[in-house]
N, C-alpha and C positions, 0 to 999 in steps of 0.2 A: 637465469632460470631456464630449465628444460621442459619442453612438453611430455607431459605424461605420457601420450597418445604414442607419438611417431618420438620422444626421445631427442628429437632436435632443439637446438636453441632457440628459444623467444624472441622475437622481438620485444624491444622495448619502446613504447611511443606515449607520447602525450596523448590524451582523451583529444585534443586537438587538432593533429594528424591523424587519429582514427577514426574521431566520428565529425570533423571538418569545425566542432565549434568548442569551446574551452569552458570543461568542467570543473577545473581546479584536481585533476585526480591524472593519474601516469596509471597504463595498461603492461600486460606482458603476453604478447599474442602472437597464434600460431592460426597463419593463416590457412594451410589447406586442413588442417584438424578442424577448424572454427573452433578453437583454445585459446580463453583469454583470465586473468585473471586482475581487477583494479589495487590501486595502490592505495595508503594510507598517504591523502595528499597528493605535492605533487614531491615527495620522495619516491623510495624504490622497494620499500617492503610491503611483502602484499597482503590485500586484504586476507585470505585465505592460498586456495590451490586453486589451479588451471581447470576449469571447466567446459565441455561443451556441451553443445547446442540442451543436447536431454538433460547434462546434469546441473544444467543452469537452473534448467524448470524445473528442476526435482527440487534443488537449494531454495528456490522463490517458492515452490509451495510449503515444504518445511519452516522457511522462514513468518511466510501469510499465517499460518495455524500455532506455531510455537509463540511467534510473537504476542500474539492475542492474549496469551497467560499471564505477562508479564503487564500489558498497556494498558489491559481492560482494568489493573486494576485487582487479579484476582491474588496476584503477590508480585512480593518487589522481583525485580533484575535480576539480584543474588541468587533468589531464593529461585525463581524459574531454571535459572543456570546450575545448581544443585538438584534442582528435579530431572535436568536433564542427564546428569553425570549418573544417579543412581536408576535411572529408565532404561539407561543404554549398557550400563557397568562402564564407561569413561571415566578417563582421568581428568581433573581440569583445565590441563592443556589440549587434549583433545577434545571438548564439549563445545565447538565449534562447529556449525552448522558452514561456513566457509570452508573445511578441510573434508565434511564426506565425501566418503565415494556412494552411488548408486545405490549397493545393499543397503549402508547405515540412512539413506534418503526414505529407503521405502523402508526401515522396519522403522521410523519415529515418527512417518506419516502412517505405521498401522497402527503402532500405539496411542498417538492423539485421535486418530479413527473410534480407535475402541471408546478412549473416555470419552469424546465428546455423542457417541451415539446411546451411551447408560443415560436412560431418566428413567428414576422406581418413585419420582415425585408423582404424589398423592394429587388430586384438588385440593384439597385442606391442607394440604403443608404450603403447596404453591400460595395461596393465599396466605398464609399465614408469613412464607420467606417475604410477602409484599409489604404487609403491614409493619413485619421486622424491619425491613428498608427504608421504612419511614414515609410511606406513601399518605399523600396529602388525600383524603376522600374530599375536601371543597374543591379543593382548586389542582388535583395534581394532574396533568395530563394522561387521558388514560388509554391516546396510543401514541408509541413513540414518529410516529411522523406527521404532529403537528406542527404547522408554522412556527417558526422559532423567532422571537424577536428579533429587530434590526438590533446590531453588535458584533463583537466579535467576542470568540469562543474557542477554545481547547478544544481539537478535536483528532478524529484516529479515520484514515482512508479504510474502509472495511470492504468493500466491494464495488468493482469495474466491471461493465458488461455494456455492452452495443445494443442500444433498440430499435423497433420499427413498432411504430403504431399502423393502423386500418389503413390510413390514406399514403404509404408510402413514408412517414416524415423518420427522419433516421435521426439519432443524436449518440453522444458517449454520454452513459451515466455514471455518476461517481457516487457512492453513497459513504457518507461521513456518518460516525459516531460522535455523539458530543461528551463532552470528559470535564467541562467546566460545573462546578458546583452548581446543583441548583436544576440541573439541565442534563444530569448522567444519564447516560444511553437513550436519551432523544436520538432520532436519524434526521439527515437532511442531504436532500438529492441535489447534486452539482450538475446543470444540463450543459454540455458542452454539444452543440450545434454546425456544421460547415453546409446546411441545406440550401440559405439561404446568402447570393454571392454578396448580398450586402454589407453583410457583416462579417464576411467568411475570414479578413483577415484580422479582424479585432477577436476572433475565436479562435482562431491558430496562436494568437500572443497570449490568451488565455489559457489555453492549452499548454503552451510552452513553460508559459507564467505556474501554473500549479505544478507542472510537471519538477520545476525547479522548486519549489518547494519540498517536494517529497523527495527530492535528491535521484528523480529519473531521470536518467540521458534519454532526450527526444532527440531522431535526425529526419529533415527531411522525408526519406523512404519510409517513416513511420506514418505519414501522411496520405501515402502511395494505396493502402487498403485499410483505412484505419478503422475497417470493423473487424482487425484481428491484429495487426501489426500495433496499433495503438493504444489496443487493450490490451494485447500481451506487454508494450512496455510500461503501463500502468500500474501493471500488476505488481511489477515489482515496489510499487510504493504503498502494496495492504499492508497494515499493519505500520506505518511513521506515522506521526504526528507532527499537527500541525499548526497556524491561528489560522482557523478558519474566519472571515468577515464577509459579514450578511447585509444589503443595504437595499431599500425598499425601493419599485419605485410604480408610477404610475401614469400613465396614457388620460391624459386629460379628458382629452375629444372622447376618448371610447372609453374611459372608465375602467378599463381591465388594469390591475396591477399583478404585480409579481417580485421576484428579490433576486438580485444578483448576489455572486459571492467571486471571491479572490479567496487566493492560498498566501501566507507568505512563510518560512521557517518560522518555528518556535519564539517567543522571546520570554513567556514564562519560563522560571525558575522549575 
């Protein structure tokens, strides 16, 4: 494979000579373009084209907003992948969001721009879409970030972002949608932590640990500023699913409780 960019030959390297730890995936990388593109596996065909640094992030924002069509539920796979071909005029070998270039990046992020910013919903229809949805008035939760039972649960990474509360204390937040019956589009906040050196490496295995879940390659240097490096490689996992498992626990002497959570891949069907 050649690089787009500079037209030169690729390297070809394992995830494990490129990013020092082993993903199960083979890269084809052009180091002074920063051009890389992953492999299906650890064979030699690749996932899409060679991308860099911009047209990566163009491809992960494309992928965070299109994907949502298909996860959340609003229709199947297929059908999102047909929506895509007739939005763009594509054929369906190219309705690949791995093969854009730049332009086709930014006209399907103006097009999901356009529909996700139309609402000509009424209050009376909103209400009324709730009732249609089947909403419980005794017992249904009536905002999606209440406490969720101890369990585990079908869920969809939605959004990464770095916080700071008043007194300094900094965390990554992860906020999950829940996708398990019963429990549809409840939220629930994942607080990943390095404030405190206590715990700092049972949160880095944590962090590793979801990361591998959602199929992100974490290295080291993501660590180096990770209120940008860690949420940028985060990002790349809006939109997968996952089992999220939620498990309670509580401070005897003081009383405070709270819930931990873990990621692990899929094993529902």
């Amino acid at each position: 494979m050649h690089c787009p960019y500079c037209n030169q030959q690729a390297e070809f390297l394992s995830s494990k000579d490129f990013y020092g730890q082993d993903y199960g995936t083979n890269l084809y990388v052009c180091r002074p373009c920063d051009a890389r593109v992953g492999t299906h596996g650890k064979g030699k065909t690749p996932l899409g084209t060679m991308a860099n640094g911009k047209l990566r992030e163009l491809r992960m924002k494309c992928h965070k907003y299109f994907d949502r069509k298909w996860k959340s539920g609003e229709m199947s796979r297929g059908k999102a992948y047909k929506w895509l071909q007739e939005a763009m005029n594509l054929s369906e070998k190219d309705a690949h969001i791995g093969t854009f270039n730049e332009h086709q990046c930014k006209e399907l992020l103006q097009i999901l721009n356009i529909n996700e910013e139309r609402s000509d919903m009424s209050l009376m229809d909103a209400a009324a879409k709730i009732l249609a949805e089947g909403f419980d008035v005794k017992k249904g939760a009536v905002s999606d970030f209440e406490e969720l039972p101890e369990g585990t649960y079908e869920a969809m990474l939605e959004n990464v972002e770095w916080r700071t509360n008043d007194s300094g204390f900094e965390w990554l937040s992860l906020q999950f949608e829940i996708l398990s019956e019963g429990y549809e589009g409840r939220k629930y906040f994942g607080m990943i932590s390095f404030h405190n050196e206590r715990f700092m490496n049972m949160n880095i295995k944590l962090a590793l640990r979801v990361a591998g879940a959602l199929g992100v390659e974490l290295n080291p240097e993501d660590f180096e500023t990770p209120e940008t490096s860690l949420v940028d490689a985060f990002e790349n996992g809006v939109g997968i699913e996952v089992d999220l498992t939620l498990t309670n626990w509580e401070n005897k002497k003081t009383g405070k409780r709270g819930q931990n959570f873990i990621c692990d891949e899929p094993q529902f069907e």
